[in-house]
Rosetta silent file (secondary structure, phi, psi, omega in degrees, C-alpha in Angstrom):
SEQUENCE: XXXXXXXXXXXXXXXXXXXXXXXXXXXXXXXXXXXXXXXXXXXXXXXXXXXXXXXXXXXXXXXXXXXXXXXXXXXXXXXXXXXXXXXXXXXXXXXXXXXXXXXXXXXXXXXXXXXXXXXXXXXXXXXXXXXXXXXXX
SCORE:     score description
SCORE:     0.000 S_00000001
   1 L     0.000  -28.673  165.288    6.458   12.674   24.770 S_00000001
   2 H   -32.999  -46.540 -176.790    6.344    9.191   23.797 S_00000001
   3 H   -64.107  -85.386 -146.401    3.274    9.795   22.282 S_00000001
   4 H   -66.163  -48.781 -179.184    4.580   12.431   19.973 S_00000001
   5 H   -62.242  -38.738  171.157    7.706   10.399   18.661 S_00000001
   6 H   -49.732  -76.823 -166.909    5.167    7.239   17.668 S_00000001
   7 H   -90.594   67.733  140.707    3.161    9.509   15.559 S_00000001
   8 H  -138.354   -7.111  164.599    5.515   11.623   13.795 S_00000001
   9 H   -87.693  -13.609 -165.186    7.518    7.925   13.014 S_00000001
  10 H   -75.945  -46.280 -177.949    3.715    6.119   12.109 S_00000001
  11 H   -57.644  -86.370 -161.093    3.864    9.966    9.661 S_00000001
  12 H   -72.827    1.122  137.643    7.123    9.284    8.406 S_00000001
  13 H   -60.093  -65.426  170.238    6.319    5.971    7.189 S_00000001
  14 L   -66.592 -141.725 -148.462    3.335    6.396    5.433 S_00000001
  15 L    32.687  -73.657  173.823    5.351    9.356    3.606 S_00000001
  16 H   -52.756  -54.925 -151.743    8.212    6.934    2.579 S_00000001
  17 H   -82.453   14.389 -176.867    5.869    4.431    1.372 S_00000001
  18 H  -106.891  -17.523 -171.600    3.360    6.694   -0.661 S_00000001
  19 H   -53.599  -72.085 -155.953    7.119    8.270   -1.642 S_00000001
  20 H   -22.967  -80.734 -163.245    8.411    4.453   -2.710 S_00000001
  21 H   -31.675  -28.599 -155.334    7.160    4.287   -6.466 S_00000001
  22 H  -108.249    6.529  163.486    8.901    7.171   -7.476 S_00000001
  23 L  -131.076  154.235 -166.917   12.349    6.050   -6.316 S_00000001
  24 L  -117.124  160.165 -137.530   14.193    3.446   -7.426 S_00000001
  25 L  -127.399  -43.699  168.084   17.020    1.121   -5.948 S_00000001
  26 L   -55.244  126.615 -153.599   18.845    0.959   -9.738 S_00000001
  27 L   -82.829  142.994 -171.062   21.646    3.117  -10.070 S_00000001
  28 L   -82.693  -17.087  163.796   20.478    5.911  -13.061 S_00000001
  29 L  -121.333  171.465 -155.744   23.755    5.803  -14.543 S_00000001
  30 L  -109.318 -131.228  153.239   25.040    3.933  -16.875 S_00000001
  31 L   -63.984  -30.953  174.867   28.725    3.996  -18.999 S_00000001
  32 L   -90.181  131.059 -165.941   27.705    7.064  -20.259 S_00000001
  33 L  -133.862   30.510  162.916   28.301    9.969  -17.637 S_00000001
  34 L   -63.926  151.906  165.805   27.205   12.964  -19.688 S_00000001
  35 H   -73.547  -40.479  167.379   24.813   15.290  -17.978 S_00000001
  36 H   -63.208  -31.514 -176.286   22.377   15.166  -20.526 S_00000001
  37 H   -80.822  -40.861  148.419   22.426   11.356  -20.861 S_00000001
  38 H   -12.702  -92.599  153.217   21.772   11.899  -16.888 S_00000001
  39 H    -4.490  -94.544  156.632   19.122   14.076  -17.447 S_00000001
  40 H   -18.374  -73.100 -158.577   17.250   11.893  -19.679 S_00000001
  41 H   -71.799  -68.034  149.968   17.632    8.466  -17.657 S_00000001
  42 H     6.139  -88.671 -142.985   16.085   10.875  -14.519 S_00000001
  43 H   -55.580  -47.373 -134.403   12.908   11.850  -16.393 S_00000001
  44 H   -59.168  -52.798 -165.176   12.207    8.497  -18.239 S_00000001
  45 H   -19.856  -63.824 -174.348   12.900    6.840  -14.159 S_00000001
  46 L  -104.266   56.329 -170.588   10.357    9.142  -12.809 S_00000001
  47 L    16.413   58.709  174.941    8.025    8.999  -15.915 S_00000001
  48 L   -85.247  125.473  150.460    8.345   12.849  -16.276 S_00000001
  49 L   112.189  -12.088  170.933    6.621   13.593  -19.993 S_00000001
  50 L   -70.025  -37.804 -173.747    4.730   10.241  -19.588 S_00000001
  51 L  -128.702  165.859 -155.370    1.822   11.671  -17.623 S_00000001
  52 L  -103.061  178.167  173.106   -0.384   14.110  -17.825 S_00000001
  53 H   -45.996  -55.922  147.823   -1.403   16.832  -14.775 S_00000001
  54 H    -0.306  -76.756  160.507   -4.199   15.198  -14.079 S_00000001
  55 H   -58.633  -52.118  160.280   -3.005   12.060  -13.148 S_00000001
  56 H   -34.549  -86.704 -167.393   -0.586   13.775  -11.042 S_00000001
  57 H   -54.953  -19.255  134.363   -2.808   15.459   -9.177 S_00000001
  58 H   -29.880  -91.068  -77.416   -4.999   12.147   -8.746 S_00000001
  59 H  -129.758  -10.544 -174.965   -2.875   10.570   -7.850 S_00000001
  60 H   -99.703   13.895  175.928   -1.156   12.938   -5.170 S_00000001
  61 H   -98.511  -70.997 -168.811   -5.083   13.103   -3.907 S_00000001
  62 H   -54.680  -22.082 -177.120   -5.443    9.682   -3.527 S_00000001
  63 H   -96.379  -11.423  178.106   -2.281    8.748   -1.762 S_00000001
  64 H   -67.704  -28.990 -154.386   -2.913   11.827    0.803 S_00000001
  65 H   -86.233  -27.878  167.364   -6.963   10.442    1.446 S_00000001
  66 H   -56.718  -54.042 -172.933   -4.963    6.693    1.849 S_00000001
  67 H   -40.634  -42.379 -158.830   -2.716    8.754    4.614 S_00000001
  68 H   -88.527   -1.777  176.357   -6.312   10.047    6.470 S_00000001
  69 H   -90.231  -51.441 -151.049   -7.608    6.093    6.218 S_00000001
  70 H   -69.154  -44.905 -177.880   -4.327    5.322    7.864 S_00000001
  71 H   -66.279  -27.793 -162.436   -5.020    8.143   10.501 S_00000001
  72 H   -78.237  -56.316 -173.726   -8.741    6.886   11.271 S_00000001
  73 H   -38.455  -72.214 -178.043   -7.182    2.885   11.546 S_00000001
  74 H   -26.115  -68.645  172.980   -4.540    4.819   14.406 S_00000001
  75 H   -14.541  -78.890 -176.945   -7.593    6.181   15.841 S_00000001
  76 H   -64.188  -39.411  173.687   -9.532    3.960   16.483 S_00000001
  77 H   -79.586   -7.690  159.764   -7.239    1.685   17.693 S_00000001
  78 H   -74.845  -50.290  157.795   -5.976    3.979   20.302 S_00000001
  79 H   -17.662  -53.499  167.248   -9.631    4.319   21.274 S_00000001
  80 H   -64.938  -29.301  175.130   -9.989    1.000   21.578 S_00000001
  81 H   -83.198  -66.451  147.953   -7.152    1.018   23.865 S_00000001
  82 H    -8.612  -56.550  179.791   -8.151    3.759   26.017 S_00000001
  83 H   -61.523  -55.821  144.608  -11.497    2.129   26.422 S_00000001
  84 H   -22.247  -15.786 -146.242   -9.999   -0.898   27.725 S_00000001
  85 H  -121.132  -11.232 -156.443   -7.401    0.669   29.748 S_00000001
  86 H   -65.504  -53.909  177.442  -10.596    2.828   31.362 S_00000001
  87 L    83.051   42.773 -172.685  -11.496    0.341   33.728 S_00000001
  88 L    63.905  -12.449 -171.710  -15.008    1.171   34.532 S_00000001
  89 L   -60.975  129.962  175.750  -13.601    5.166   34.943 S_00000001
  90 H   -72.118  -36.968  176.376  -16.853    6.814   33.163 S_00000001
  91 H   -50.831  -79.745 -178.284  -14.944    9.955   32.175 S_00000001
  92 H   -44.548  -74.338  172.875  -12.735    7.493   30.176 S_00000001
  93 H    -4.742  -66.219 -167.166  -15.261    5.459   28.964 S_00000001
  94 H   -64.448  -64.943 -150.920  -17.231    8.937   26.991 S_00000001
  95 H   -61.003  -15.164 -162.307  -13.882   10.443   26.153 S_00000001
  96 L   -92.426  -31.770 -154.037  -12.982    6.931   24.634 S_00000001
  97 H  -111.679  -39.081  178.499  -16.514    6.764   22.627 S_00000001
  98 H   -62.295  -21.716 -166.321  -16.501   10.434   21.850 S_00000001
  99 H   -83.191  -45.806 -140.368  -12.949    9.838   20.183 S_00000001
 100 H   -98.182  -54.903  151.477  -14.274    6.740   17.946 S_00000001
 101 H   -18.971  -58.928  175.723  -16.996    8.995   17.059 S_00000001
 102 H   -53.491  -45.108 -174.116  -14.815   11.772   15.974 S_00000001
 103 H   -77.022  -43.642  178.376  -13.108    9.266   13.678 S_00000001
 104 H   -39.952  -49.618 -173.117  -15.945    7.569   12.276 S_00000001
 105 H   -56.726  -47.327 -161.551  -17.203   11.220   11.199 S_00000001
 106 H   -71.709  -23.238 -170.641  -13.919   11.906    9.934 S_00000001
 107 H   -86.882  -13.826  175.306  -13.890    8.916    7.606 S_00000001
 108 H   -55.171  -55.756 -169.436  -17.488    9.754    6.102 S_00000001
 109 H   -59.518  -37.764 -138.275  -15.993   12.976    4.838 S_00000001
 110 H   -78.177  -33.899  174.901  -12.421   11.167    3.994 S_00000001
 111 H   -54.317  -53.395 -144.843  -15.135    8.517    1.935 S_00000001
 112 H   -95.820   13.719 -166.005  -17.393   11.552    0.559 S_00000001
 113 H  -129.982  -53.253  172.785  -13.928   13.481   -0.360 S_00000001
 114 H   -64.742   -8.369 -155.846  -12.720   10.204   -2.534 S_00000001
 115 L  -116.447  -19.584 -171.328  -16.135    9.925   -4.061 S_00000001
 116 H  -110.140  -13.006  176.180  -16.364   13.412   -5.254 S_00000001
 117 H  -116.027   20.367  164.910  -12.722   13.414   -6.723 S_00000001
 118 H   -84.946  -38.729  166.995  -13.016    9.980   -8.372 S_00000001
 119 H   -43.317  -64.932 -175.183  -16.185   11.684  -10.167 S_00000001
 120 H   -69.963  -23.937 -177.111  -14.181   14.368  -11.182 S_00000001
 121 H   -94.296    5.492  171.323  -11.378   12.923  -12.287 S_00000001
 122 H   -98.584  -52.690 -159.976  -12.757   10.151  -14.080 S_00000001
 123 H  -112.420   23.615 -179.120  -16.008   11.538  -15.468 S_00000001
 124 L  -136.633  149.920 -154.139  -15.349   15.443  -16.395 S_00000001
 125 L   -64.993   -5.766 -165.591  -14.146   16.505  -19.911 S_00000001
 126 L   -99.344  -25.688 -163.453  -10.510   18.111  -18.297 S_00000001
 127 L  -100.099    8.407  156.536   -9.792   14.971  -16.986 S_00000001
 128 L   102.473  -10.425 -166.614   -9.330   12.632  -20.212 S_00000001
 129 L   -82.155 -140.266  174.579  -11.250   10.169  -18.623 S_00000001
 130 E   -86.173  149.480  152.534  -15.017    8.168  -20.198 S_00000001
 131 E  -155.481  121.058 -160.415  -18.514    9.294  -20.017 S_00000001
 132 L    47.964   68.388 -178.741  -20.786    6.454  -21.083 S_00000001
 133 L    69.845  -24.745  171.543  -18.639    4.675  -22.952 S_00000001
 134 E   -94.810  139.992 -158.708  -16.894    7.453  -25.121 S_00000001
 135 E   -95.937  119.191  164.227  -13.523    8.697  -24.614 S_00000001
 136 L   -71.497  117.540  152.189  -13.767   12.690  -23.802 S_00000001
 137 L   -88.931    0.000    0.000  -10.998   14.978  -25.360 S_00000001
């Protein structure tokens, strides 16, 4: 059970902190208490009308594939622990090397998953970004 409570607080860190940018510690209002005035101070805070989908959805990609880097770093080092803790036991030993495996695999995709949506969103005509030097509309 121990176990379970670790990683669902190691989860509800990385949450908060991929979270962080989009809240702010400065109170939003000012002298003016209007709803609209409200409203307003809101969007500009959390740059609503500033960015485009795009970027959104970047950018919500990129902090989920940092979460699965975060999960392989857990990984491994509980592997690493496990291996250690094995104590010549062989059965530990495999299940310890089979696990470090598992992750390694998992970060080739988590790599080959960042690599195919940096491509898209940088170099295809939807996503505003360059190809060769010219700015795509």
């Amino acid at each position: 059970m121990p176990k379970k409570k670790l990683v669902y607080s190691l989860m509800l860190s990385c949450f908060s902190l991929a979270v962080a940018p989009f809240v702010s510690a400065d109170p939003l209002l000012s002298s003016s208490t209007k709803a609209n005035d409200y409203a307003e101070r809101a969007a500009e805070r959390a740059y609503l009308g500033k960015i485009d989908l795009g970027w959104l959805i970047a950018y919500i990609i990129q902090v989920l594939l940092g979460f699965l880097a975060v999960i392989f770093l857990v990984l491994m080092v509980y592997a690493g622990y496990n291996w250690m803790m094995a104590r010549g036991n062989e059965e530990k030993v495999n299940k310890s090397l089979a696990t470090i495996r598992m992750a390694i695999i998992g970060l080739i995709i988590v790599l080959g998953a960042y690599a195919i949506s940096y491509f898209v969103f940088t170099y295809l005509p939807f996503s505003g970004g360059t190809l060769q030097g010219a700015t795509v509309m």
